[in-house]
C-alpha positions as CSV (number, residue, x, y, z in Angstrom):
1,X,49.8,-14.5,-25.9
2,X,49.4,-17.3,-23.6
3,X,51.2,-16.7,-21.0
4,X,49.8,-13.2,-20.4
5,X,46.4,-14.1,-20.9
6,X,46.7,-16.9,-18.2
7,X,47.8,-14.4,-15.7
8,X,45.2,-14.0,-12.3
9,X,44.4,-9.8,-11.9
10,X,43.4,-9.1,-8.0
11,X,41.9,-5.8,-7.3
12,X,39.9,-5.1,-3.6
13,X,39.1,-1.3,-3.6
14,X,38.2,0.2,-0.4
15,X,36.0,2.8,-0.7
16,X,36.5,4.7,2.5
17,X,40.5,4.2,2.3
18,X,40.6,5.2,-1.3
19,X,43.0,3.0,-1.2
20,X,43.5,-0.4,-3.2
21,X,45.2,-3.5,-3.1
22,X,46.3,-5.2,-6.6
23,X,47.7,-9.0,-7.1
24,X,49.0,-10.1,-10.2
25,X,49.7,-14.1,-10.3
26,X,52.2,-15.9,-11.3
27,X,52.4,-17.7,-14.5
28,X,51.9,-21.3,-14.9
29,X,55.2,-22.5,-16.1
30,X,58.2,-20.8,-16.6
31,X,58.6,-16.9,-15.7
32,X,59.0,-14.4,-18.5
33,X,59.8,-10.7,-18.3
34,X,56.1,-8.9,-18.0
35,X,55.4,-5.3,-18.3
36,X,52.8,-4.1,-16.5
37,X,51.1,-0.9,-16.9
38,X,48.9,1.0,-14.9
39,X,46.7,3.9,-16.0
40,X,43.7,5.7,-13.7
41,X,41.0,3.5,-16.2
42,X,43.1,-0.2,-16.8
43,X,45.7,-2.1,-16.4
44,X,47.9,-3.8,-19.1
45,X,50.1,-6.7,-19.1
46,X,52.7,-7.4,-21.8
47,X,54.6,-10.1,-22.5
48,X,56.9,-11.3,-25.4
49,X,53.4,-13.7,-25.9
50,X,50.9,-10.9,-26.0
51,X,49.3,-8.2,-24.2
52,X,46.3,-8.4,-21.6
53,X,44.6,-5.6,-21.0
54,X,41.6,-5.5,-17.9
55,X,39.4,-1.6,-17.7
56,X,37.8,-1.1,-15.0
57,X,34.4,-0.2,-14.0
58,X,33.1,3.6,-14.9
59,X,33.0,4.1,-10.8
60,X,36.6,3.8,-10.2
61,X,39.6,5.3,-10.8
62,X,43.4,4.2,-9.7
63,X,46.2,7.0,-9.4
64,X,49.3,5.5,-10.9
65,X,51.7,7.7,-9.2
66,X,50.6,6.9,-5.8
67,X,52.3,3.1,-6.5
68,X,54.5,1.9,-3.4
69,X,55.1,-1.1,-1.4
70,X,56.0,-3.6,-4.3
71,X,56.9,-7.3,-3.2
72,X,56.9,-10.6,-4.5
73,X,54.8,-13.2,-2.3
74,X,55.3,-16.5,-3.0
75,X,52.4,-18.5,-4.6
76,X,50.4,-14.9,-4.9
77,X,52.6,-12.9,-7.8
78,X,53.1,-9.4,-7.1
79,X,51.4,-7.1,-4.8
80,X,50.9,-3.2,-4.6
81,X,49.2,-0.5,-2.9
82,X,47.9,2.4,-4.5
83,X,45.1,5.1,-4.3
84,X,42.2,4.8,-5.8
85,X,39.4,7.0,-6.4
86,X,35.7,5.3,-6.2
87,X,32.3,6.6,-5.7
88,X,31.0,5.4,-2.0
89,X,27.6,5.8,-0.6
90,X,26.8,5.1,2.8
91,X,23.0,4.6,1.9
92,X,22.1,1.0,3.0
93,X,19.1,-0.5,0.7
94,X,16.4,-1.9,2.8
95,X,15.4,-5.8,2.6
96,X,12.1,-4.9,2.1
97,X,11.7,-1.8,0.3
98,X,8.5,-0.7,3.0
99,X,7.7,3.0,0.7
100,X,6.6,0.4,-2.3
101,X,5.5,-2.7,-1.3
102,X,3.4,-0.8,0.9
103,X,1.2,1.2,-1.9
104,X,0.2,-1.9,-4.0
105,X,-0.2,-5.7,-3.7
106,X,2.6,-7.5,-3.7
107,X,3.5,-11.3,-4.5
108,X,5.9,-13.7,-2.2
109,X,7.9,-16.4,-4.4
110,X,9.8,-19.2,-3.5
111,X,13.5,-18.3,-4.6
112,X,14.3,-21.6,-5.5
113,X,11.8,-22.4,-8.1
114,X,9.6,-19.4,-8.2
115,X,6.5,-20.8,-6.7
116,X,3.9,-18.3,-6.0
117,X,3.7,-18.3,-2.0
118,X,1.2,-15.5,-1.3
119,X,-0.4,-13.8,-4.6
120,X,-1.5,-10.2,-4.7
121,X,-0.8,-9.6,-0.9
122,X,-2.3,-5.9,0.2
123,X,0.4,-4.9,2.7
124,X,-0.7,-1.9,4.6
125,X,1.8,-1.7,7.3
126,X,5.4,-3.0,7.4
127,X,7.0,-2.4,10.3
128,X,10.2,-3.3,12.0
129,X,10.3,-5.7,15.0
130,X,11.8,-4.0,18.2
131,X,15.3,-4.9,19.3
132,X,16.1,-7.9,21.5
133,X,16.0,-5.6,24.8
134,X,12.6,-4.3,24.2
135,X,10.8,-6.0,27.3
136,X,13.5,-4.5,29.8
137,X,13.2,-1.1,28.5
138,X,9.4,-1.4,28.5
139,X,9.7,-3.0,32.4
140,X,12.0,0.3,32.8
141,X,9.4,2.7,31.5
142,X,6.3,1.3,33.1
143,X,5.0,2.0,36.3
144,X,2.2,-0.6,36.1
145,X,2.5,-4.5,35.7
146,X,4.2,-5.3,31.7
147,X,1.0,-5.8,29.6
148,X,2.9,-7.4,26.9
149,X,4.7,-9.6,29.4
150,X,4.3,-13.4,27.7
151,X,2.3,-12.4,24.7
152,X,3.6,-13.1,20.9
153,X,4.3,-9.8,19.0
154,X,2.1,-11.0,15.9
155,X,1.2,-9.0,12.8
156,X,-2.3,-8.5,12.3
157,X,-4.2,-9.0,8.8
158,X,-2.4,-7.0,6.1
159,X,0.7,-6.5,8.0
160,X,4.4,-7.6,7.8
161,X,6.5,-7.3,10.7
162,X,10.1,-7.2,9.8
163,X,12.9,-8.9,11.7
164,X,16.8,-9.7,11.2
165,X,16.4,-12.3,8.9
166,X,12.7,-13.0,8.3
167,X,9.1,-11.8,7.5
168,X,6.0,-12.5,9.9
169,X,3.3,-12.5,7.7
170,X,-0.6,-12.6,8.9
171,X,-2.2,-15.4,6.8
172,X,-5.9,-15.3,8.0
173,X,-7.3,-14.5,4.8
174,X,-5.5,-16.4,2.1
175,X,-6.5,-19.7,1.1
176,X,-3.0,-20.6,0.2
177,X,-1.9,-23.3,3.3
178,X,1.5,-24.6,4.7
179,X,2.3,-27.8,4.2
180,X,1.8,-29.2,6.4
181,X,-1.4,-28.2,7.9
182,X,-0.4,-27.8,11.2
183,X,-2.4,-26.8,14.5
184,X,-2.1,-23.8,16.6
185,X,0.8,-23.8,18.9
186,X,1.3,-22.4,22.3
187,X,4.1,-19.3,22.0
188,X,6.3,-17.1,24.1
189,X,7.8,-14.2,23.0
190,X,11.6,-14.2,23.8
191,X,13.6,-11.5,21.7
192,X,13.8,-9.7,18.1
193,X,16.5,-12.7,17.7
194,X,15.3,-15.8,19.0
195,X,11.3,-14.5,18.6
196,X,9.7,-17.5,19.8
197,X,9.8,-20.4,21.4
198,X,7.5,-23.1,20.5
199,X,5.5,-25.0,23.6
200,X,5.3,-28.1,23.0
201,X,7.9,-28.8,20.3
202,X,6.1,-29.5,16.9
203,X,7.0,-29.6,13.6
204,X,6.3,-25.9,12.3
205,X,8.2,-26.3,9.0
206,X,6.6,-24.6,5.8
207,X,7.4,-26.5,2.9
208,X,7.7,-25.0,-0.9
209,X,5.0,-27.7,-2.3
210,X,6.4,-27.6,-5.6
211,X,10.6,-27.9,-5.1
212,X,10.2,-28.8,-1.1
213,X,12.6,-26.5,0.4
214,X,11.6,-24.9,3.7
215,X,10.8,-21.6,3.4
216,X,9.7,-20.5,6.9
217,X,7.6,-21.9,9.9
218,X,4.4,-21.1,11.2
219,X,4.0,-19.4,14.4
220,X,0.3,-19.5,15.0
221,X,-2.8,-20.2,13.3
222,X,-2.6,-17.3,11.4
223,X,0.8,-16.3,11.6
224,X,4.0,-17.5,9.6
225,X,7.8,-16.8,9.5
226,X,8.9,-16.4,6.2
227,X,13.3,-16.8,5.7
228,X,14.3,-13.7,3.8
229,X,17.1,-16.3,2.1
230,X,13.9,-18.2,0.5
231,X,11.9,-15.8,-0.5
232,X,11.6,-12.8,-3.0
233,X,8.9,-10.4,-2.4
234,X,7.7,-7.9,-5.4
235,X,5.5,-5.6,-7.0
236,X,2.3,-7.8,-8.3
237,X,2.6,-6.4,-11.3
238,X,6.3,-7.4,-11.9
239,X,7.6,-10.3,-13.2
240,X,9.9,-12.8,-11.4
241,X,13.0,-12.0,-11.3
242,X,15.6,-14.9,-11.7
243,X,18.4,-14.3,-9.5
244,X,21.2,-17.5,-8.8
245,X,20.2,-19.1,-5.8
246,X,23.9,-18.7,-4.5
247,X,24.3,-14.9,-5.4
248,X,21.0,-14.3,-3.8
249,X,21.9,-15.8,-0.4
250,X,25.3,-14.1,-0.6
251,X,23.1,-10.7,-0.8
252,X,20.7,-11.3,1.7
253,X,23.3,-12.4,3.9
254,X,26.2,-9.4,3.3
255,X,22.4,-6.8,3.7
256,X,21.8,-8.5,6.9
257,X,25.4,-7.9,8.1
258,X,25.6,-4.1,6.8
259,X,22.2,-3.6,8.6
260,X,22.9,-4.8,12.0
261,X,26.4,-3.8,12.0
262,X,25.5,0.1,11.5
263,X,22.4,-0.3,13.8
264,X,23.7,-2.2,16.8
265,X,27.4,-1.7,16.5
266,X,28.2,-5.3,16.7
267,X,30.5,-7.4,14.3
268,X,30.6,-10.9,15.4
269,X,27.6,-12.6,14.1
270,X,26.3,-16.3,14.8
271,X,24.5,-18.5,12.2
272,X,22.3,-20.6,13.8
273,X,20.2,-22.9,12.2
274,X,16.1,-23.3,13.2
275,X,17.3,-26.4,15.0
276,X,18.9,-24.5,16.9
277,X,22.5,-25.7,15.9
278,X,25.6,-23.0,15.4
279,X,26.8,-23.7,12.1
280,X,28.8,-20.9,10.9
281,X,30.8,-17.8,13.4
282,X,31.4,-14.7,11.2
283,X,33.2,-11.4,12.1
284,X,32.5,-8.7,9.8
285,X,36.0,-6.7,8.5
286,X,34.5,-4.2,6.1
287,X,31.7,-3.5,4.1
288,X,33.4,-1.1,1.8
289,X,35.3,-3.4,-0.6
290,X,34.8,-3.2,-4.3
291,X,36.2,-6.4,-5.8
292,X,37.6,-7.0,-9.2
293,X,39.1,-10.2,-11.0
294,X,40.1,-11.1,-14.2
295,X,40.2,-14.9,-15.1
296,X,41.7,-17.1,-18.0
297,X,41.9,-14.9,-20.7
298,X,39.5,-12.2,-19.8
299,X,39.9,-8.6,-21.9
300,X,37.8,-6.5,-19.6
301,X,35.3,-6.6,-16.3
302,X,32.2,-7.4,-18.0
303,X,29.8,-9.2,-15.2
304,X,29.4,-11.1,-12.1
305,X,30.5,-14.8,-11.6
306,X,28.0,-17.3,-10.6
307,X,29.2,-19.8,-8.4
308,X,27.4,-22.4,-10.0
309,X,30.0,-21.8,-13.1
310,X,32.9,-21.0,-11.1
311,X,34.7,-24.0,-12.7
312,X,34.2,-22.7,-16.1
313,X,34.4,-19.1,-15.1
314,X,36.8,-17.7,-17.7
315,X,35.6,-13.8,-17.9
316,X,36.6,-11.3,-15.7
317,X,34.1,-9.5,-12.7
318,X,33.6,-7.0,-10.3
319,X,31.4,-6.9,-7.4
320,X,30.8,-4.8,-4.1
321,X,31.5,-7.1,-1.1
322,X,31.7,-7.0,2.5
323,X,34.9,-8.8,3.8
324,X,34.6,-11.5,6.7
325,X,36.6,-14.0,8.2
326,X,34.1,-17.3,9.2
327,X,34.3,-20.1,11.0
328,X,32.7,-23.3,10.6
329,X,30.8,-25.1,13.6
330,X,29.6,-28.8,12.2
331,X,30.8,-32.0,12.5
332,X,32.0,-30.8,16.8
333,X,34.3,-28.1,15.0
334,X,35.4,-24.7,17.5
335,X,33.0,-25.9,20.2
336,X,35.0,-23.9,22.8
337,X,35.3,-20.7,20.2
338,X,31.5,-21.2,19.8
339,X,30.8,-21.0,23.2
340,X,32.2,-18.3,24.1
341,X,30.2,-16.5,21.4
342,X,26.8,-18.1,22.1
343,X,27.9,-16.3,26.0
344,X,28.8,-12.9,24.5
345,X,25.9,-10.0,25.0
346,X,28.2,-8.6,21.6
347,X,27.5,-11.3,19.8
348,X,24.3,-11.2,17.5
349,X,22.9,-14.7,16.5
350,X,21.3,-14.5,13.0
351,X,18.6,-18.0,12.3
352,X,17.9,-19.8,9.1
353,X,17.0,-22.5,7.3
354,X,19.7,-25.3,8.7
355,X,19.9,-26.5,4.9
356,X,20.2,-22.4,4.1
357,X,23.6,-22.8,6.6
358,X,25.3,-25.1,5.1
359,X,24.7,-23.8,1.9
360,X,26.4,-20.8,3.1
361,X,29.5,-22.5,4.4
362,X,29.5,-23.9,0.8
363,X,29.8,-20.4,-0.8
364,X,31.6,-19.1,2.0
365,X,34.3,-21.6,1.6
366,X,34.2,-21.8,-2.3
367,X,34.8,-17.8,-2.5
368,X,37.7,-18.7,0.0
369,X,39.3,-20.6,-2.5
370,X,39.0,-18.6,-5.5
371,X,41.4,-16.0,-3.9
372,X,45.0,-15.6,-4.1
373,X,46.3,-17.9,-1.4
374,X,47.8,-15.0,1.0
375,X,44.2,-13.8,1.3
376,X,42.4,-17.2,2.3
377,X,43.0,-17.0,5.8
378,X,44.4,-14.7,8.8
379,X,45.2,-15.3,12.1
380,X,43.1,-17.0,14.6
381,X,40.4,-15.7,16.5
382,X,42.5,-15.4,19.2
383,X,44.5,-12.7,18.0
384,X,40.8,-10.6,18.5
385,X,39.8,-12.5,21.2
386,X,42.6,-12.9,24.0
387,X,40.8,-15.4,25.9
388,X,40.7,-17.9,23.3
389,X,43.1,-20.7,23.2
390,X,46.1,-20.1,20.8
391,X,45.6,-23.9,19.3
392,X,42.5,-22.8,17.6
393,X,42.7,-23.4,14.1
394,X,43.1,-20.2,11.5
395,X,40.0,-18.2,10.8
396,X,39.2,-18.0,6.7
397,X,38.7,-15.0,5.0
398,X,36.6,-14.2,2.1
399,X,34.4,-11.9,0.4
400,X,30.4,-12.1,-0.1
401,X,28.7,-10.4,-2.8
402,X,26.7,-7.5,-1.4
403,X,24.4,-6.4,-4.5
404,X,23.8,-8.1,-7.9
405,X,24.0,-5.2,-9.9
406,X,26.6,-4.6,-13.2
407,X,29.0,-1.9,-13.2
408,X,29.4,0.1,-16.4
409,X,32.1,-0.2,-18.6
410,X,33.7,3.5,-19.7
């Protein structure tokens, strides 16, 4: 049974297509006739050994007679196309679920260690900041002088203003205090991206006082930025939800993407870090992919890897992912591709935590390598972008996890 139950299962569904793609790997040592099976709820492997047998979730449904374009790729195992028949909905869950949070009092925790942030916040507007163009279409509009020409766009007490990848959050009332204390800053507003720009330069960092991770900055006296990667915001009357820190970013992250994507049309995405520093350049494929694996001796889709685990990871999993290919800025890396970005009006820059970045290229780079080794990487860059020299080095391609929910078994 070894030898089947060793074998690597591959499944991306896309949803819109109805169409999937399945890998089977190659055995370890020594190939040995295998008869694979495929039925609208499963596949089944058997070999003189054994039989493995994967079922797949409730939602999803393969047609076995719709099988073509079988091949042998070295390294990978066998690959086929067939259609598949999954549920898809186009509905886009919010970051911040505004109808709910906005009845009761809600608590902000550090997603880290589960700090309390802000307890029992009474939120009685949350609102979405305007796009990066606001100012020009207001100058447009207008026939007298801009009156919001130079002044911050702040929340006022029991709001939360909502932008790409943060809260602003109007403190005046609550005794809880970044650390550190910090005096009030002169800002500009810029954009919806870049929102402010802090004159003079000071250290605005808020610090987690109980695990030390930065979990936004302060903008004013009263005002703070809260990074939707560090924080979970619920119900008061909940409790705290433990989430891995890795699957959480991967969600935020993938949301953010979905979001922007279907709002501003745009697919190329910069992570920036709140240094300033490009870290990461991401072009978003598809956000329809249903993802399913089967590792080591897995006998059937049962929950979601954590990455923390990976290396012990011996059950199989399924998850709805957006596909992206990256690539990575540090250490002087793609300085030409990256400035051609950071130049593009198509090109939506997206700021964290710098420490939040490169723990992203982690995962980003770690799911790379968990897939079969034809799907790790495409061309370059170039082949999307004709102006880009054709030495650039190949883009990598993986998958982030989009929601950390379970899919029923039949």
């Amino acid at each position: 049974m070894a030898a089947a139950a060793e074998t690597h299962v591959f499944l991306e569904v896309r949803r819109r297509l109805q169409r999937a793609l399945l890998i089977l790997g190659e055995p370890k040592e020594g190939g040995m006739p295998v008869d694979i099976s495929i039925t609208p709820s499963s596949l089944q492997m058997k070999t003189p050994e054994g039989c493995t047998e994967v079922w797949l979730p409730a939602e999803v449904r393969l047609v076995p007679s719709s099988s073509r374009g079988l091949q042998y790729v070295a390294g990978d195992g066998l690959h086929l196309r067939l259609q598949a028949q999954a549920e898809f909905s186009t509905k886009l869950i919010s970051m911040f679920n505004q109808s709910s949070h906005a009845r009761g009092c809600c608590t902000f925790y550090c997603q880290s260690c589960g700090e309390v942030i802000i307890r029992e916040r009474k939120l009685l507007r949350v609102l979405p900041l305007p796009t990066e163009n606001w100012g020009a279409l207001v100058g447009e509009w207008c026939c007298h002088p801009d009156p919001f020409a130079n002044k911050p766009l702040y929340p006022r007490e029991n709001d939360c203003f909502i932008g790409d990848s943060f809260f602003l959050v109007n403190l005046r009332n609550d005794l809880w205090q970044p650390r550190p204390q910090l005096a009030p800053v002169e800002t500009q507003c810029l954009s919806s991206e870049n929102h402010f720009k802090l004159k003079p330069k000071a250290n605005t960092k808020v610090i987690c006082k109980r695990c030390k991770v930065m979990v936004g900055e302060t903008m004013s006296s009263e005002t703070i930025k809260f990074y939707m990667t560090e924080m979970i915001i619920q119900p008061s009357e909940r409790n705290f939800p433990i989430i891995p820190r890795s699957q959480f970013v991967q969600s935020v992250i993938a949301h953010c993407l979905m979001e922007l994507s279907s709002a501003r049309s745009t697919f190329r995405f910069i992570i920036q870090g709140h240094d300033g520093k490009t870290y990461i350049l991401l072009w978003l494929l598809n956000s329809d992919s249903l993802v399913i694996e089967s590792l080591g001796n897995s006998k059937s889709v049962k929950k979601f890897p954590l990455l923390e685990d990976i290396s012990k990871a011996d059950f199989g999993c399924a998850w709805n992912a957006v596909k992206v290919l990256y690539q990575p800025c540090i250490k002087n890396r793609n300085e030409t591709l990256a400035s051609s970005w950071e130049s593009d009006i198509s090109v939506h820059s997206l700021t964290l935590p710098s420490a939040t970045c490169l723990e992203l290229l982690l995962i980003l780079s770690r799911n790379t390598a968990m897939l079969p080794p034809s799907l790790r990487s495409m061309n370059s860059f170039q082949g999307l972008t004709p102006t880009e020299n054709s030495q650039e080095e190949s883009s990598l391609e993986t998958y982030i996890q989009l929601r950390d929910e379970e899919f029923p078994q039949p």
